[in-house]
C-alpha positions as CSV (number, residue, x, y, z in Angstrom):
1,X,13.0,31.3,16.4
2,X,13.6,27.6,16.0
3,X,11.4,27.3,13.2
4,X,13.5,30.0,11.5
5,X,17.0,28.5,12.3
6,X,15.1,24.8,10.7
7,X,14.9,26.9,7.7
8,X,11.1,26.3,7.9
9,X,8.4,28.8,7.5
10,X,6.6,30.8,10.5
11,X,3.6,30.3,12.0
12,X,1.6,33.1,13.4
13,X,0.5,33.2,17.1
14,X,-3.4,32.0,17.5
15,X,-5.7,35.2,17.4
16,X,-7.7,33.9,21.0
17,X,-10.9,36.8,19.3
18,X,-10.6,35.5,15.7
19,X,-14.1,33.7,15.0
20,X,-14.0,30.0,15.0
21,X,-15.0,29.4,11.5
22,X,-11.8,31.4,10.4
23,X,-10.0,29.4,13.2
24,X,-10.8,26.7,11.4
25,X,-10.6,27.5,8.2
26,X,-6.8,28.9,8.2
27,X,-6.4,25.3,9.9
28,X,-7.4,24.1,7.1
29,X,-5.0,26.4,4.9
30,X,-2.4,24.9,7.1
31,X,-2.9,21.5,6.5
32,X,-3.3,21.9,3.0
33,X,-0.1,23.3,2.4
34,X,1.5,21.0,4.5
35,X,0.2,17.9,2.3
36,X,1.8,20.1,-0.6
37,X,4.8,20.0,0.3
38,X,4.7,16.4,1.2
39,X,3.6,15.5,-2.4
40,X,6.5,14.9,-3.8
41,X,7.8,12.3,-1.3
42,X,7.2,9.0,-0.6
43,X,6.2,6.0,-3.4
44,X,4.1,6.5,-6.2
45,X,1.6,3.8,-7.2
46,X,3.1,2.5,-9.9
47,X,6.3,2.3,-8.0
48,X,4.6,0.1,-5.4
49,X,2.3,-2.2,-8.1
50,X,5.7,-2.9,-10.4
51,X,7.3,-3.3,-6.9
52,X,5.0,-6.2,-5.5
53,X,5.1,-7.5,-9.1
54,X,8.6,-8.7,-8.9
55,X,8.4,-9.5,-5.3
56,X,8.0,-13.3,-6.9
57,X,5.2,-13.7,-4.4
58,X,2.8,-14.8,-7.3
59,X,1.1,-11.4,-7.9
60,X,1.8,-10.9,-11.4
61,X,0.6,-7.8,-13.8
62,X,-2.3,-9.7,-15.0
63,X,-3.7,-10.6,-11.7
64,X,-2.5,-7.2,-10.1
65,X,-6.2,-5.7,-10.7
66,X,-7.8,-8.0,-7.9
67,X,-5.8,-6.5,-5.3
68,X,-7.6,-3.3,-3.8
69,X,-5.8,-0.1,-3.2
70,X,-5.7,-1.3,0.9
71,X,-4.0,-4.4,0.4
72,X,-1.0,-2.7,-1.4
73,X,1.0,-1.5,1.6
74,X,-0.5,-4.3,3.9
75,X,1.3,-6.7,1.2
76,X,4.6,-4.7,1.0
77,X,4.6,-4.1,4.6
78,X,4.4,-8.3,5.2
79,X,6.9,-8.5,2.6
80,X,9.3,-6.4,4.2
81,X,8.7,-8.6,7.6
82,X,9.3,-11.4,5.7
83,X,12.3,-10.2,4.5
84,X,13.7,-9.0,7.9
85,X,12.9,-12.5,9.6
86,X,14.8,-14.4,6.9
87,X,18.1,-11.7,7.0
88,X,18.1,-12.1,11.0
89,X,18.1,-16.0,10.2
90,X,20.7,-15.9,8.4
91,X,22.5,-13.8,10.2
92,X,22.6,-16.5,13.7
């Protein structure tokens, strides 16, 4: 009933005699389609590479490659730290 009035999708009850392996498998379904729908939100990678690029933190496009894909949200997370500590600063 909530699920219906959130406008989302319903889920049916757990079938206690369905095997395990189909158990697991319309799990599976479940989470896949869920990650679908999420696809189209959040920051693409691009987004985030041009993004740290202007940041003026000395990672330019030509040195961008060295960077692994790990260190790209580490980086912008810091950055946004940064960012917070200097506005609060400020701000006193």
């Amino acid at each position: 009933m909530i699920r219906e009035c959130l406008g989302e999708d319903k889920i049916e009850p757990p079938n206690p005699d369905l095997h395990p392996k189909i158990r697991r498998m319309k799990a599976l379904a479940r989470y896949r389609d869920k990650i679908k729908a999420q696809k189209g939100m959040g920051i693409s990678l691009e987004t985030t590479l041009v993004s740290i690029c202007c940041m003026g933190i000395g990672i330019t496009p030509l040195n961008i490659g060295e960077l692994s894909y790990a260190a790209l949200p580490i980086i912008m997370q810091t950055y946004q730290n940064k960012e917070k500590y200097e506005i609060d600063i400020r701000s006193l």
